[in-house]
C-alpha positions in Angstrom: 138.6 270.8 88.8 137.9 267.5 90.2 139.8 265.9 87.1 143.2 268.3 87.6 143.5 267.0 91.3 143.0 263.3 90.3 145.8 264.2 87.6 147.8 265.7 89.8 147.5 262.9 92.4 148.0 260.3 90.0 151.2 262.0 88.4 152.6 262.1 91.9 152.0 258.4 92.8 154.0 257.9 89.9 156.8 259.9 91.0 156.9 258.6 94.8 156.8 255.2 93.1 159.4 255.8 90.0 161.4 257.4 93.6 160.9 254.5 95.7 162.3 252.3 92.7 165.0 254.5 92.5 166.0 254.1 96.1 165.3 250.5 95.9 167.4 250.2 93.2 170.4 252.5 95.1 170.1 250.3 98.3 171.0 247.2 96.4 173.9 248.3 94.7 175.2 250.1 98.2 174.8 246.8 100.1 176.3 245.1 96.7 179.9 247.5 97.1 179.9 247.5 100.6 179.8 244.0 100.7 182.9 243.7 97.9 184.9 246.6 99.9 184.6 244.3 102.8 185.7 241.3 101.3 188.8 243.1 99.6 189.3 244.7 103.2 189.2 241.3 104.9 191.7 239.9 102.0 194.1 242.9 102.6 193.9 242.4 106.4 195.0 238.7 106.5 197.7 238.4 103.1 199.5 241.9 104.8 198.4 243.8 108.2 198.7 240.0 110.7 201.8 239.3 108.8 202.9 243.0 109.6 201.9 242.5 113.2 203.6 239.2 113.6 206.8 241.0 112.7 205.9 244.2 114.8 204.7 242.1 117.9 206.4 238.7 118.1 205.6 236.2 120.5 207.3 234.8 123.1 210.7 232.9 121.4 211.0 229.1 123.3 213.7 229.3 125.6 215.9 226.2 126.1 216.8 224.9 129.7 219.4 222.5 130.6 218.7 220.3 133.3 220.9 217.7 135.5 218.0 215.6 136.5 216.7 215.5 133.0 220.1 214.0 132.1 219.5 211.4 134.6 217.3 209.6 133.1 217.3 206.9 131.2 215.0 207.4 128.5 216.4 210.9 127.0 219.9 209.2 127.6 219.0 206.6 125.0 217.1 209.1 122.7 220.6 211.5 122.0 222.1 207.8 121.6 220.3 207.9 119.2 220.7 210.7 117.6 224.2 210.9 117.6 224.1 207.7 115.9 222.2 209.3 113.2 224.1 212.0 112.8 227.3 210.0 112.2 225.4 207.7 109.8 224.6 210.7 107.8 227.8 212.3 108.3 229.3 209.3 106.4 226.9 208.9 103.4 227.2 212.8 103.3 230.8 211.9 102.5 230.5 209.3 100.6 229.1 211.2 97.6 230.9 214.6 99.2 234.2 213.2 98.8 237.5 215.5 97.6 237.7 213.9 94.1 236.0 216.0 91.1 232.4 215.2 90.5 229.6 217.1 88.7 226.0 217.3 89.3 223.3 218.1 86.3 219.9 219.4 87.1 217.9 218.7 84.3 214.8 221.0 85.5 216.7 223.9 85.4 219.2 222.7 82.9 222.1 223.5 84.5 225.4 222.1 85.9 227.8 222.6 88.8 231.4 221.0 88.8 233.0 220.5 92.0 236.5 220.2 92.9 238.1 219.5 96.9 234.3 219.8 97.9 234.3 223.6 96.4 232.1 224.9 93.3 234.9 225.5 90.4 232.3 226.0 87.5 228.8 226.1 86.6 226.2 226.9 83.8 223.9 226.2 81.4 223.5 222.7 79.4 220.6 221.0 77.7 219.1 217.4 78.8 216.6 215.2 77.7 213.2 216.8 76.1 211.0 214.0 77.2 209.3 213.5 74.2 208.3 210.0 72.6 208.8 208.7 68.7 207.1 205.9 67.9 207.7 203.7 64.1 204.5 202.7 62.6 205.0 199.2 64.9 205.4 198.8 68.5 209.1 199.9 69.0 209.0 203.5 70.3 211.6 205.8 72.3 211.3 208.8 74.8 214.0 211.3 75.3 214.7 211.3 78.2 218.0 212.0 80.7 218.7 209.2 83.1 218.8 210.2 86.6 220.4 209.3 89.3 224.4 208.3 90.3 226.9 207.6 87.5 230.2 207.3 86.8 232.6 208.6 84.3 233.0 205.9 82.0 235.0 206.9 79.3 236.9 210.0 77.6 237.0 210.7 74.2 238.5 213.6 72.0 237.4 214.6 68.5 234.5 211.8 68.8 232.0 210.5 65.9 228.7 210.2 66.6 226.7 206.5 65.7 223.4 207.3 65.1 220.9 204.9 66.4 217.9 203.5 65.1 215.9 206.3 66.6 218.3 209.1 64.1 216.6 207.5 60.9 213.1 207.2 62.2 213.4 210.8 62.9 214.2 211.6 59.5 211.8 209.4 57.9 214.6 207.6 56.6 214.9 203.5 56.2 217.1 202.1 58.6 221.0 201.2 57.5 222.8 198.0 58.9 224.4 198.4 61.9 227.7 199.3 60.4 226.6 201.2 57.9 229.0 204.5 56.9 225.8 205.9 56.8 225.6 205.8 60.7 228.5 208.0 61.3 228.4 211.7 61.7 231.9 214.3 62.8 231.5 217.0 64.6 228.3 217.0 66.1 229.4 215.9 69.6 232.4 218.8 69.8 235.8 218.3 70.6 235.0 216.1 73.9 232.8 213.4 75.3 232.5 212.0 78.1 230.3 208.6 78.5 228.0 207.9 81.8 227.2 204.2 80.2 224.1 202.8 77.7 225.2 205.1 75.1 224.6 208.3 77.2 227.3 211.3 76.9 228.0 214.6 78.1 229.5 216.2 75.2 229.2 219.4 73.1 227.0 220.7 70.4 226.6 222.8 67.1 222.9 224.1 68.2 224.1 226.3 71.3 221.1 228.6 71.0 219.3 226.2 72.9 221.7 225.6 75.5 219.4 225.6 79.1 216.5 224.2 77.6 215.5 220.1 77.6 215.9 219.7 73.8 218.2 216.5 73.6 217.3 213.0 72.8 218.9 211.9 76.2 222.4 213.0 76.6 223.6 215.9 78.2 225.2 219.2 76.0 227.6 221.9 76.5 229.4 224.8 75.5 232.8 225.0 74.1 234.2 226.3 77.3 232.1 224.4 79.5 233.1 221.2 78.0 236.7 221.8 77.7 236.3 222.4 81.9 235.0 219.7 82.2 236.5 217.1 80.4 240.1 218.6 82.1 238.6 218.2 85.6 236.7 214.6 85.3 238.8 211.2 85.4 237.4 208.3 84.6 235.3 206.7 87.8 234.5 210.3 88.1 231.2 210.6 90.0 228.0 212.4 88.1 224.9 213.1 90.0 221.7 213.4 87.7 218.4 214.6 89.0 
């Protein structure tokens, strides 16, 4: 008999023990989600509900005051001297590049363009600028693709042009180089039916891989469309102002 209760006691120890395990065990992994809930709570309270509250409650807006005494004195009289000095220093540079002839500014990070005619946005879309990648001969001379930026001028205005190709063409192709005058060098209707030069042998001109058209794929000059190009070429004179960036 003696043997049963010591069984008995010992197989209940075991089960208040595998028990207090068990709850052990629970505790941790409750303190563990309740402390992730929290977080995400916390999160959710900042990124949305004080926004929401900001909107629902706003605080008091500054209000603005005129005062004669204020415009007494000497030192804010001097400051909106200033200022208005500013302003019509900026006014004028604003206009300087504003001005009512035709100009066209290229972003190359987006790859697209926006003509401008009497200070009004006639035409924009998609073109392809400089990729921005580097070749390199087995020497030292090497060459990135890359579209100038900043301001330029129309330079010249071609129709049906032929293209050169550089030095850079026939490294490309793993090809020796030609002398410079080589018939070699000269390639029709690459460029499209227009081209437009911005100086150091950059164009805007057109192109026979439209597919990639808003994407940086060119070895430096700026392509376009058909249609695009056409518009273009029409509205642009020469000393034309183009605005890279």
């Amino acid at each position: 008999m003696g043997n049963d209760n010591k069984n008995v006691f010992y197989y209940l120890k075991g089960r208040i023990q595998s028990n207090q395990k068990l709850y052990n065990s629970l505790r941790v992994l409750f303190i563990v989600l309740s402390s992730f809930a929290f977080a995400a709570f916390f999160f959710f309270f900042i990124m949305f509900l004080v926004p929401a509250f900001q909107e629902l409650f706003p605080g008091r807006k500054p209000e603005i005051t005129y005062s004669q005494e204020l415009t007494k004195d000497p030192a804010y009289k001097k400051t909106i001297a200033l200022l208005r000095r500013d302003i019509e220093r900026f006014s004028r540079k604003y206009n300087s590049f504003n001005t009512g002839q035709s100009y066209i500014v290229i972003n190359t990070t987006d790859n697209r363009f926006f003509l401008y005619r009497n200070k009004k946005l006639i035409r924009e879309g998609f073109c392809s600028s400089g990729s921005y990648t580097m070749l390199q001969t087995t020497g030292d001379k090497k060459w990135i693709f890359k579209t100038p930026k900043g301001k330029y001028r129309i330079q010249g205005k071609t129709t049906n042009p032929v293209w050169k190709k550089p030095d850079w063409a026939f490294v490309e192709e793993g090809l020796p180089i030609p002398p410079k005058d080589d018939f070699s060098r000269f390639e029709y209707g690459v460029l499209g039916d227009y081209a437009m030069s911005i100086g150091d042998g950059y164009l805007i001109h057109g192109t026979i891989y439209k597919r990639f058209l808003g994407m940086p794929v060119t070895h430096g000059c700026v392509r376009l469309n058909d249609e695009d190009l056409e518009a273009i070429f029409n509205t642009l004179s020469i000393g034309s102002k183009v605005y890279i960036f």
